[in-house]
C-alpha positions, -999 to 999 in steps of 0.1 A, spaced: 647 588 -296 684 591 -284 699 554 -276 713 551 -244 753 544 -250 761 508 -236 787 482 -245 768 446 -241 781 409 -253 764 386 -270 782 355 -260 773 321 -280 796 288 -287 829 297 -295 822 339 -298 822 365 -275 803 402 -296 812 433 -278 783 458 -288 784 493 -291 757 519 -297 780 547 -301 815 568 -304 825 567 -268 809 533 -259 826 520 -295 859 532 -271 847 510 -246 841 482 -267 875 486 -282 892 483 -244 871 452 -237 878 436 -269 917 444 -262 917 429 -225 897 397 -239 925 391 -265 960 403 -247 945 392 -210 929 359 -219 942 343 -250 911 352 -275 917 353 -309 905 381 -329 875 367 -350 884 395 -377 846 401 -378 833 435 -378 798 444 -384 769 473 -375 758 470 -341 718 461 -343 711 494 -320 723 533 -327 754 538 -344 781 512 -327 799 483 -340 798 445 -333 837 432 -328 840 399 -320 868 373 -304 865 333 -308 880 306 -286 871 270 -297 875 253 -264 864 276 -235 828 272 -222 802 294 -227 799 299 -188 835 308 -188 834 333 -219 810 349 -196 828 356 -166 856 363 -188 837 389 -205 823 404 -170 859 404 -162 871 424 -188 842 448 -189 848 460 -156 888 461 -163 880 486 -190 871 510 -162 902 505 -148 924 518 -180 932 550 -191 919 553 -228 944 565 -246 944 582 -288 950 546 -299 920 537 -288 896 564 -295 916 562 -331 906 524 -333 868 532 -322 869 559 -353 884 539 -378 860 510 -369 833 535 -371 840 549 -402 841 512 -415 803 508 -416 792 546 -413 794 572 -440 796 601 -406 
């Protein structure tokens, strides 16, 4: 069974995860985690890991005083921004080389 390609959060204390299930969501993912960083002051967690669904990644971005409820809207933000940006070969080289971290493809 094919996975459906979606870019999701999971958004805890102090984390935001952008999922991916797959190449061109992995692109997506890449956009988001970029806007939640340059836009809204996120650090980069530095955490990469295999995304719990297809073949996607788990990138994550930390923030030690915003709310959970903010990191939310925050994240909604930003996922619908990515719409709104032209993907560019930086990005789809960042989604490969994040990729071809965790899979042998």
């Amino acid at each position: 069974m094919k996975v459906r390609s979606t870019v999701s959060a999971d958004i805890s204390m102090h984390v935001i995860w952008v999922n991916s299930t797959d190449f061109d969501s992995t692109v997506k993912a890449v956009k988001v985690h970029e806007i939640l960083v340059n836009e809204f002051g996120y650090t980069d967690a530095l955490i990469l890991e295999q995304g719990n669904r297809g073949k996607g990644v788990s990138i994550s971005v930390c923030d030690l005083t915003t709310t959970i409820k903010q990191m939310r809207e925050d994240y909604g933000y930003a996922k619908k921004a990515e719409r709104t940006i032209g993907t560019t070969s930086e990005h789809r080289t960042s989604a490969k080389a994040l990729l071809s971290c965790l899979y042998d493809d």
